[in-house]
C-alpha positions as CSV (number, residue, x, y, z in Angstrom):
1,X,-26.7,100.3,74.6
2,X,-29.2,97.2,75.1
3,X,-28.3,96.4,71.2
4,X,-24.6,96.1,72.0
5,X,-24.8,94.4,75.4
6,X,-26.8,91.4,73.3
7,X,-23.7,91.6,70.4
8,X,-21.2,90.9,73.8
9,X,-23.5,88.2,74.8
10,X,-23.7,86.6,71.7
11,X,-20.2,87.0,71.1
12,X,-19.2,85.4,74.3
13,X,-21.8,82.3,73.0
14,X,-20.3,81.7,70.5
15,X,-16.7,82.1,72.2
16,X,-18.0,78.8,74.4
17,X,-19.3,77.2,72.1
18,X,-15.9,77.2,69.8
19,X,-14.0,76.5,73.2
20,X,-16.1,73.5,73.7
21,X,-15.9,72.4,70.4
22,X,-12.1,72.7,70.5
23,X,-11.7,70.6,73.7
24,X,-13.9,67.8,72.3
25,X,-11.6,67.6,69.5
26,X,-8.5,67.7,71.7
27,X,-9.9,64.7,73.6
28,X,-11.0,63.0,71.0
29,X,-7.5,63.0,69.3
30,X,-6.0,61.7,72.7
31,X,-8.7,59.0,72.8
32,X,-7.2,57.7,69.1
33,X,-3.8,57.9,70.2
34,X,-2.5,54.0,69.4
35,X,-3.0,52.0,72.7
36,X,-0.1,49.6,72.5
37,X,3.4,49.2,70.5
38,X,6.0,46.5,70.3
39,X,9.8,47.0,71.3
40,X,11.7,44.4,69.2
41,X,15.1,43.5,70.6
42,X,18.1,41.0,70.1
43,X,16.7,39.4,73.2
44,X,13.6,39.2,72.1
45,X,10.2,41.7,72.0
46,X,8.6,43.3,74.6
47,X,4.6,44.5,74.0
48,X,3.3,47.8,75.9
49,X,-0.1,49.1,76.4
50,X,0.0,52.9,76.8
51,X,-2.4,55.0,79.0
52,X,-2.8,58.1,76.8
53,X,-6.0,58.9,79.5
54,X,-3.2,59.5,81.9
55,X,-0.3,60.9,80.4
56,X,-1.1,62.7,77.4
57,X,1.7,64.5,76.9
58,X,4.4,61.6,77.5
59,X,2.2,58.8,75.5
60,X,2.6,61.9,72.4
61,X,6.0,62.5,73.0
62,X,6.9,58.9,73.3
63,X,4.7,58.2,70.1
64,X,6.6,60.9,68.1
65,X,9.5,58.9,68.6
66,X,8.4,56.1,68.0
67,X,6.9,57.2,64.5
68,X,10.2,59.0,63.4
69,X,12.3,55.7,64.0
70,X,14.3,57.5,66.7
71,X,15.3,54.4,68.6
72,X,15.7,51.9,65.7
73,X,19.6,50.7,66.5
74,X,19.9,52.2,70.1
75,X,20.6,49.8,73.0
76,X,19.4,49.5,76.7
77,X,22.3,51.0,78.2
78,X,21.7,51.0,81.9
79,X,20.1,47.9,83.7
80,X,20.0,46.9,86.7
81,X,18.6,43.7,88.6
82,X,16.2,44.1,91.1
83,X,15.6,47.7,89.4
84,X,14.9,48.2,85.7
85,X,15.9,48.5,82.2
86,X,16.8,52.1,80.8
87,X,16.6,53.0,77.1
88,X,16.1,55.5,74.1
89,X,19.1,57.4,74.2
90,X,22.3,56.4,73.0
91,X,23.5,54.4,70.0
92,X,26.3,50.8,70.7
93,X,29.1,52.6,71.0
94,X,28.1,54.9,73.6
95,X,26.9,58.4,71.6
96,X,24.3,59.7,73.0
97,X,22.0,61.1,70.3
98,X,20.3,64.4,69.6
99,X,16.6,64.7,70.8
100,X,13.5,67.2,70.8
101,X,13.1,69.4,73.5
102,X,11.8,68.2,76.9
103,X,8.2,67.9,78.3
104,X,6.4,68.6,81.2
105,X,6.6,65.8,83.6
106,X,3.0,64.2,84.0
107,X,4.0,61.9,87.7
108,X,1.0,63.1,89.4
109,X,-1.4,61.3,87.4
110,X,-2.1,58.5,89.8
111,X,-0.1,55.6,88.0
112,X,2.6,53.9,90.0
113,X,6.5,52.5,89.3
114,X,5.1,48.8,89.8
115,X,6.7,45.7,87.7
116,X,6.3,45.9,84.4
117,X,5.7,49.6,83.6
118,X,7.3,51.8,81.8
119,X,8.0,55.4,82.8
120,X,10.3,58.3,81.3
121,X,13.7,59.0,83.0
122,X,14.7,62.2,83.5
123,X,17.3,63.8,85.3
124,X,17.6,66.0,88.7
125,X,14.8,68.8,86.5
126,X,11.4,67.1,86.9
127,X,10.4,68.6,83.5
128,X,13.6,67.1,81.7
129,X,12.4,64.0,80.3
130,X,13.5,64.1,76.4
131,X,13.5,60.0,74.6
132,X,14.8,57.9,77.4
133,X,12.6,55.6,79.1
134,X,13.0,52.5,81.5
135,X,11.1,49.8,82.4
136,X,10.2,49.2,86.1
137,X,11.7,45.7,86.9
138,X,10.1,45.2,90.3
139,X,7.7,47.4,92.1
140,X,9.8,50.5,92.8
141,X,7.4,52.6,95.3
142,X,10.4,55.5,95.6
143,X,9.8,56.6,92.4
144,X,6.3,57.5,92.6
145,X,5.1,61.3,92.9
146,X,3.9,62.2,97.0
147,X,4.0,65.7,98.2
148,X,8.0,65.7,98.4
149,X,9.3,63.6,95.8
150,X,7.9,65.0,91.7
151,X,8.6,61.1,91.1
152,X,8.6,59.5,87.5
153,X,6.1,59.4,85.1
154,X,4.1,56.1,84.6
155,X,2.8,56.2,80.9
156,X,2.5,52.0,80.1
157,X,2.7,49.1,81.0
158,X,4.2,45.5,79.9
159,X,1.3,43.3,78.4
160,X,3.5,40.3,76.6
161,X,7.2,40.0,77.4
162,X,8.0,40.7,80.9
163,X,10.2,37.3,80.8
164,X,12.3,39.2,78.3
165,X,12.4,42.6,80.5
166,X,13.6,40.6,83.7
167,X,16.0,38.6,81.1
168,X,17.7,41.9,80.1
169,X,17.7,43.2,84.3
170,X,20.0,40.1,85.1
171,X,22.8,40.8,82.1
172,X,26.4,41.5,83.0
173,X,27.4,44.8,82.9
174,X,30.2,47.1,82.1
175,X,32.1,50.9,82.4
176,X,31.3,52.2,79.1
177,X,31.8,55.9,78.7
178,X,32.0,56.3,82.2
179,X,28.5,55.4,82.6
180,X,27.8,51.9,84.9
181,X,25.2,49.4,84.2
182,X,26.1,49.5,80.8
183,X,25.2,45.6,79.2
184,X,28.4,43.7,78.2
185,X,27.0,42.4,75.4
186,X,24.7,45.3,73.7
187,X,20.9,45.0,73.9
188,X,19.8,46.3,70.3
189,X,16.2,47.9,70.3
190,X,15.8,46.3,66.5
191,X,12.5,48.9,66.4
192,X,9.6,50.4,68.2
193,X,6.3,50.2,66.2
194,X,2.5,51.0,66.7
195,X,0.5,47.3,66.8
């Protein structure tokens, strides 16, 4: 009996010590997670630093499509001054392409919708959020997560280019596909790479 309670407690050591081992490598994969990338647009480029310490989850998602050239030749098809610019899901002439499933929404992670971050839209389903993503275009407190509202995930923010994000939030805008807000003139994301 004493022989096999020492086997359990042994076993259960080493249990921990795998399960420790395992988290440090799951951190330590988040902490190499590339910190910024570059949004080039026929308006010009926009540079982000992301906060994979933060939002783990939306940083990977967001970095998948990024390295699978998912939004090379989509547009910014909802801005709107005094708001934001909205992104990452549908092609110039209004088709919205396929994406991955959706992820878990990470808005209670103490980042706020201020100017000049970028978040993940969503709809109505907190836990909807799939490619699209905007980026805040003034400090837009209604958006954060409190003990009502799930809010909208902050996962960046704008280091170099903010004149170019509050450029694209004053274009004229159209009807197009029933959808308002949609640029006149399209807004090409050219490419989203890892700097």
């Amino acid at each position: 009996m004493e022989q096999k309670n020492k086997l359990i407690y042994i076993g259960i050591a080493i249990l921990v010590i795998v399960l420790i081992g395992a988290y440090g490598l799951i951190m330590k994969e988040k902490d190499n997670l590339p910190k910024k990338v570059l949004i080039e647009t026929s308006e010009g480029n926009i540079e982000l630093e992301l906060y994979a310490d933060k939002s783990p989850a939306t940083v990977e998602n967001f970095l998948k499509y990024v390295n699978s050239g998912f939004y090379d030749g989509l547009v910014f098809h909802r801005v709107i001054d005094g708001f934001m610019i909205q992104g990452g899901g549908f092609l110039p002439n209004g088709q919205e392409k396929a994406t991955s499933a959706p992820i878990k929404l990470e808005s209670n992670n103490g980042l706020k919708n201020l100017n000049g971050t970028i978040a993940m839209a969503r709809t109505s389903d907190p836990n909807s959020a799939t490619s699209q993503f905007f980026i805040n275009a003034a400090d837009n407190s209604f958006l954060d997560y409190v003990a009502r509202n799930e809010g909208y995930a902050v996962f960046g923010k704008v280091t170099q280019g903010m004149d170019v994000v509050m450029k694209l939030s004053k274009v004229q805008t159209t009807v197009k596909n029933r959808m308002e807000d949609w640029p006149a003139e399209d807004v090409i994301i050219s490419r989203i790479s890892i700097i």
